[in-house]
N, C-alpha and C positions, 0 to 999 in steps of 0.2 A: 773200910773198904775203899780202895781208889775208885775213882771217876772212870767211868765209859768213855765221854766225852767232857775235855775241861779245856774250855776257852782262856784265851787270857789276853784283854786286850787288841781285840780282832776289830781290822777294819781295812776297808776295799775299797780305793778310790780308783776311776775311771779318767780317761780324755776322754772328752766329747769328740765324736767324728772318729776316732779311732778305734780298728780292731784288734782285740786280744791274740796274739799267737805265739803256737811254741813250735820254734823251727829247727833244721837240720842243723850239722855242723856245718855247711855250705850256708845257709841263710845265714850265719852266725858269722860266718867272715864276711860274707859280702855285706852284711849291715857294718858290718866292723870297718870295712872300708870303702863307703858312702859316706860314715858318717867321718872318718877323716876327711874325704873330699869337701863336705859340708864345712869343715870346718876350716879350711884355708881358704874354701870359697867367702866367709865372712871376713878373716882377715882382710881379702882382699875387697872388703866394704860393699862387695854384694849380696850380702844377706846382712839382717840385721835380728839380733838374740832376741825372745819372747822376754818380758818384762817379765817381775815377780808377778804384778797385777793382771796380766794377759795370761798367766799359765794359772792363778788362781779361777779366773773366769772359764777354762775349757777345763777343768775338770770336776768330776762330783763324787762324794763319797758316798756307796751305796752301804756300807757299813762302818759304825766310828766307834772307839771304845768298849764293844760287846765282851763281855765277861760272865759266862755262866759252865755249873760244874752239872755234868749226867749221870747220875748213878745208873749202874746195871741193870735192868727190867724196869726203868721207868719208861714211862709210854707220856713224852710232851708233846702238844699244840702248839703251835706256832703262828701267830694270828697276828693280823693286821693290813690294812688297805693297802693298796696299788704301791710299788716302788717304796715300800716302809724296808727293805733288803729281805724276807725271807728267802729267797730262789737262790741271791747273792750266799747265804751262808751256807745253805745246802750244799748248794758247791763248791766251795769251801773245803766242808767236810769231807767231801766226795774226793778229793782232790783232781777237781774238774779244772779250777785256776786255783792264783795262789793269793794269800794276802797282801796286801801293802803292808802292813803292820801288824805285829801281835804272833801269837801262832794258838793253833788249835793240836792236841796232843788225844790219840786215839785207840784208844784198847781192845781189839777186837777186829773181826773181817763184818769188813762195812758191802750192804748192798743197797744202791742206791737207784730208785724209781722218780728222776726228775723230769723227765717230757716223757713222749711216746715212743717206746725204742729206744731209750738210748743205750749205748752200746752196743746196738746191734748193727751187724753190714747187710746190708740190703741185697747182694750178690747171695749171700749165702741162705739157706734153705732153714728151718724154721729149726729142723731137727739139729743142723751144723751150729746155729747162734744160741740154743741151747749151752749146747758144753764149749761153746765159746765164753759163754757168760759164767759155767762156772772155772771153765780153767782162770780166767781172771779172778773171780772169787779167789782162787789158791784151792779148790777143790779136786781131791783125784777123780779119775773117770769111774773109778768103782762107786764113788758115792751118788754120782753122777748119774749113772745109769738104774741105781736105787730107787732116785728119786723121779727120773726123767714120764713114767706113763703117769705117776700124778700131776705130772704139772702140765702135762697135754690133757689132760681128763677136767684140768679146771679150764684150761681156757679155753676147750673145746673147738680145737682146730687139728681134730687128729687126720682130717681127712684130706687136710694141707701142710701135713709136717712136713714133707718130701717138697713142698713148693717154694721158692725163693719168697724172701719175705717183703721184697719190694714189691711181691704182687697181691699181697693183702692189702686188704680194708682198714681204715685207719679202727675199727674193733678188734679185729683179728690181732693186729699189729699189738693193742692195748693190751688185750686178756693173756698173751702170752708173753706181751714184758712182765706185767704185774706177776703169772705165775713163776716165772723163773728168778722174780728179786726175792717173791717171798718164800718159794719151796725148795733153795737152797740152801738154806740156814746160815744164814747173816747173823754172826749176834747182834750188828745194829743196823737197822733199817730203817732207811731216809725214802721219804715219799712225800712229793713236793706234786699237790693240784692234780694226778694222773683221775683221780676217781671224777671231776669232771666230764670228759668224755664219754663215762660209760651210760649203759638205759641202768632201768634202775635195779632190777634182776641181780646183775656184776658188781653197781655197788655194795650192796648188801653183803654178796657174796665174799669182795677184796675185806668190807669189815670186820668180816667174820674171819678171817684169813688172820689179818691185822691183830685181832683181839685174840688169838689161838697165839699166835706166833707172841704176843706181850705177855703172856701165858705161862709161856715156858721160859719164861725171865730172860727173854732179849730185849734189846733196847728200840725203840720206834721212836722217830722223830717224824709230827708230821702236818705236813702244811696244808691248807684250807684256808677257803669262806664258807665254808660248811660248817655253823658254827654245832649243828645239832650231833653232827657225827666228831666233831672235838668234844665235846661235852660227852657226849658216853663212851667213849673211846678212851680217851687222855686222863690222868690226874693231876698232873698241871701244868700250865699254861703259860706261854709267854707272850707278850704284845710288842713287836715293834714298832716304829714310828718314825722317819727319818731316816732310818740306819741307826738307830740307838734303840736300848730294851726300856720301854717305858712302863714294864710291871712284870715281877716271875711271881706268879704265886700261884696258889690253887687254878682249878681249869675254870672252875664257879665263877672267882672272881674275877681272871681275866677276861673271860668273856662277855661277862657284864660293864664292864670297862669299855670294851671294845664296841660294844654296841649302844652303848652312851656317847662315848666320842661321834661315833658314829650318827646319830640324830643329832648332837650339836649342831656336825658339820652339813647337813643334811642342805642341799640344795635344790630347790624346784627345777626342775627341768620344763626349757623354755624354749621353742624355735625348734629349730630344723637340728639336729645333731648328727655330725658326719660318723659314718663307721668304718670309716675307709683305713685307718690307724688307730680304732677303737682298740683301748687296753684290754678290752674283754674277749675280743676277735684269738679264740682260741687256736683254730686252725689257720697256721699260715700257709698253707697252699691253696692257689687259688681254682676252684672247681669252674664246672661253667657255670655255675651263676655267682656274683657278685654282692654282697649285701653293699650298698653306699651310703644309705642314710634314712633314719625313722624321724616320726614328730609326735606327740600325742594332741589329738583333737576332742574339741566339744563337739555335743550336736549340732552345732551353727556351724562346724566346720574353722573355727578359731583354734591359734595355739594354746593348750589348755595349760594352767599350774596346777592344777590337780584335778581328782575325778571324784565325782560325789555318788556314795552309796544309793541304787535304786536308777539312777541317769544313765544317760546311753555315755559310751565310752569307747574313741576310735583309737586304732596307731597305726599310722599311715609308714610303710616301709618302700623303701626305693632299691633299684636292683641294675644291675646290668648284666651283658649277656659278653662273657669272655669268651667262649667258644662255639659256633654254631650248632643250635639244635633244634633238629629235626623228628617232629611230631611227641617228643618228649613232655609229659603234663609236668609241670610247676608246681610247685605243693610248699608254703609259707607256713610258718609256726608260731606262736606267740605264748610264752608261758611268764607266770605273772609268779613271781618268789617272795617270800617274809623278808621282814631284816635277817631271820635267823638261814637264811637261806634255802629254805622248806618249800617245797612246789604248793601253790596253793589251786594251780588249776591251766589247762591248757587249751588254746585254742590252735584247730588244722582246718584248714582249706580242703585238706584231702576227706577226712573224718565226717566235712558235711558235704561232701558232693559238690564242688565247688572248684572247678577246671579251668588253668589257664595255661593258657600254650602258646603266649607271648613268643614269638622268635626275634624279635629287633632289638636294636644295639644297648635298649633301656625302658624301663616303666617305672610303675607306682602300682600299688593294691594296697588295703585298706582291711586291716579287722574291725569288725564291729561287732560290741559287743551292748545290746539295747538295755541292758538293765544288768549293773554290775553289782554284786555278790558281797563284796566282799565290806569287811564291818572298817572304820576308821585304822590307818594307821600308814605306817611307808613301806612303800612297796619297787621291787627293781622289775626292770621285764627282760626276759632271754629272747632273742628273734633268729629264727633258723628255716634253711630252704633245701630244697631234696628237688634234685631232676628225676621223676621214677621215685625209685625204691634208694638212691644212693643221697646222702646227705653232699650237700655241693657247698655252703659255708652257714658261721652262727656265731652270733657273737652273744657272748653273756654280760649282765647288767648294764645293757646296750642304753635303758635310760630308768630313772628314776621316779617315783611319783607318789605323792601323798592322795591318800582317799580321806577322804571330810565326813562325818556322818552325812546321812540324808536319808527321807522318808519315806523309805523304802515297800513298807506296806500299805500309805496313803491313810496312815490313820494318825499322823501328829509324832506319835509315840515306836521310839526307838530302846530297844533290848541294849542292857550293860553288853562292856566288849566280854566280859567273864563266861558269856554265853557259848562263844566259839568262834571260828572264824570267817565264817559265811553266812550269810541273811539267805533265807530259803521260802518263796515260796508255799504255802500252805493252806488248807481250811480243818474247820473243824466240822461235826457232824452232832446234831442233837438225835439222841435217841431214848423218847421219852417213855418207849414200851419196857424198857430193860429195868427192870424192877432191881438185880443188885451188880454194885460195878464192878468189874471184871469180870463179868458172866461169860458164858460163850455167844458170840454176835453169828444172827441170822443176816446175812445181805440183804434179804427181801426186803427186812426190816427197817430200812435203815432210811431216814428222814430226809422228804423233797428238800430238805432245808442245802442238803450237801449238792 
């Protein structure tokens, strides 16, 4: 059987400082003659040529040598740290840009879920970027219209179909790209990082989409730090590294690869960390408020290298105020993630009654959290801010931090990690009238001891 998707030799080098574009026929002569102007303009010894060594140094290649073949109905992962090229290849695929090298050859109508919207025009109405998306697909309107009430029924915006889609919420916006990549029958379907955004309701939901649509033997490619939803989703895995595949095999073992490298590399987070150009900083539009910068503190109020189970545990977040606002409460977020990118537990400002209606140009607030939970290992933290009810910015794995054992219940003695993932709190009860165990328990009964 041929290949879905069969790479060969693919790789994407970049200038630094320069952007990508594909221009008219007009742009296409007038560069055409600039760049003769340029070029008598050196003759005449006012310009001078980029060395080999100078045009080595402004460029980077986000992908080099990638050679992999996709059979039909396989469902792959795509894994690997910041700027390793997976976004770069998707698009690729997509044919969003093109390669420097190599080519990618593809069998099938490809739908592709790479940011929030994309594809869509924001002038147009929720209903019009519908069968916008699929007449690109190459779909007629008859199938179109088949499909068109389920895929408003998933992403539950039927009560905004008629409204231009620049005026959604960046959820609204999410739940009806995701339905229209995946309820128009793509046989391959590329989804690159979208399910971050979502609560967790939608993820669940796109999964379950995801694993229907792998189902019926299309193809899914799909990108994550989520390593829990690659792992039951995917069958096997790729890891890239640099812009090179540093392993294709089972989903099992690339992810365990991945998450090895990943504690080699493992760096204490130390100081002040700015978030201003944070990789994590998901949404690039700026709300009114600002994240700029977090630190993790001890309870002395020192920059901590790590947080010790049972000890108070701060993360001190800085903000500013991009827009004026008026009588608007502030509401801070802090969730604490696995390696495997798993929520392990959330702290809000809003949740405990905890109001702040800061209006000048910049502050600081402080989670604290007096006795931390959680059993030894490395943990990332996501920091997110809401004006009201609307999220205004958040950035993920904003920092890093190892947790140490510590004695947590003040008795010496600390529980294997094999127990779970959080230390809890507890007592026991003596009840020495209950003559056999697991009887039925009287309250009344029940010993001063508790």
């Amino acid at each position: 059987m041929d290949p879905a998707i069969r790479v060969s030799g693919l790789g994407k080098c970049y200038r630094i400082g320069e952007r990508e574009s594909y221009g008219t026929l007009r742009d296409t002569i007038s560069n055409a003659s600039r760049s003769a102007f340029r070029a008598l303009a050196s003759f005449g010894g006012r310009s001078r040529p980029q060395s080999h060594q100078e045009r080595q140094n402004n460029t980077v290649w986000a992908l080099k040598h990638v050679s992999l073949d996709v059979q039909p109905g396989e469902v792959i992962g795509i894994i690997g740290p910041n700027g390793a090229g997976k976004s770069t290849l998707l698009k690729i695929l997509s044919r969003i840009t093109e390669p420097t090298e190599g080519r990618a050859k593809i069998r099938g109508r490809v739908g592709s879920l790479l940011e929030v919207g994309t594809g869509f025009h924001p002038e147009l109405t929720g209903r019009d970027n519908i069968y916008l998306n699929g007449a690109i697909l190459g779909m007629k309107r008859t199938e179109i219209k088949r499909k068109f009430d389920e895929i408003v029924a998933f992403a539950e915006v039927a009560k905004f179909i008629d409204t231009p889609v620049k005026r959604y919420s960046s959820g609204m916006y999410m739940r009806l790209a995701f339905a229209v990549a995946a309820h128009l029958e793509p046989e391959i379907l590329l989804v690159d990082e979208v399910l971050a955004v979502g609560d967790t309701a939608f993820q669940k939901k796109c999964l379950g989409k995801m694993d229907e649509v792998s189902r019926r033997g299309h193809t899914v490619l799909f990108v994550s730090h989520n390593m829990v939803a690659v792992s039951s989703l995917c069958q096997r895995g790729i890891l890239l590294s640099k812009g090179r595949i540093e392993l294709n095999d089972s989903v099992d073992k690339t992810v365990a690869r991945y998450l090895s490298t990943m504690r080699e590399h493992q760096v204490p987070t130390l100081g002040r960390i700015s978030l201003v150009d944070h990789p994590g900083r998901r949404d690039k539009h700026e709300g009114l408020i600002r994240l700029t910068h977090c630190c993790l503190l001890d309870s002395n109020q020192q920059f901590a290298t790590f947080f010790r189970s049972g000890r108070e545990a701060r993360v001190l977040i800085g903000y500013e105020i991009t827009h004026p606002i008026e009588g608007a409460q502030l509401i801070f977020v802090v969730g604490f993630n696995d390696i495997m990118q798993r929520r392990m537990f959330s702290c809000s400002s809003e949740i405990v009654g905890c109001e702040f209606k800061n209006t000048s140009a910049a502050g600081e607030v402080e989670c604290v959290i007096p006795k931390l939970p959680l059993i030894s290992g490395i943990y990332t933290i996501n920091i997110g801010c809401k004006v009201g009810p609307a999220w205004s910015d958040g950035v993920y794995s904003a920092a890093e931090v190892e947790v140490v054992s510590g004695d947590f219940y003040g008795t010496g003695r600390l529980p294997p990690d094999t127990w779970g993932a959080f230390l809890v709190d507890h007592y026991w009860v003596d009840r020495p009238d209950q003559q056999q165990l697991g009887g039925p328990w009287n309250p009344a009964s029940r010993s001063s001891a508790g």
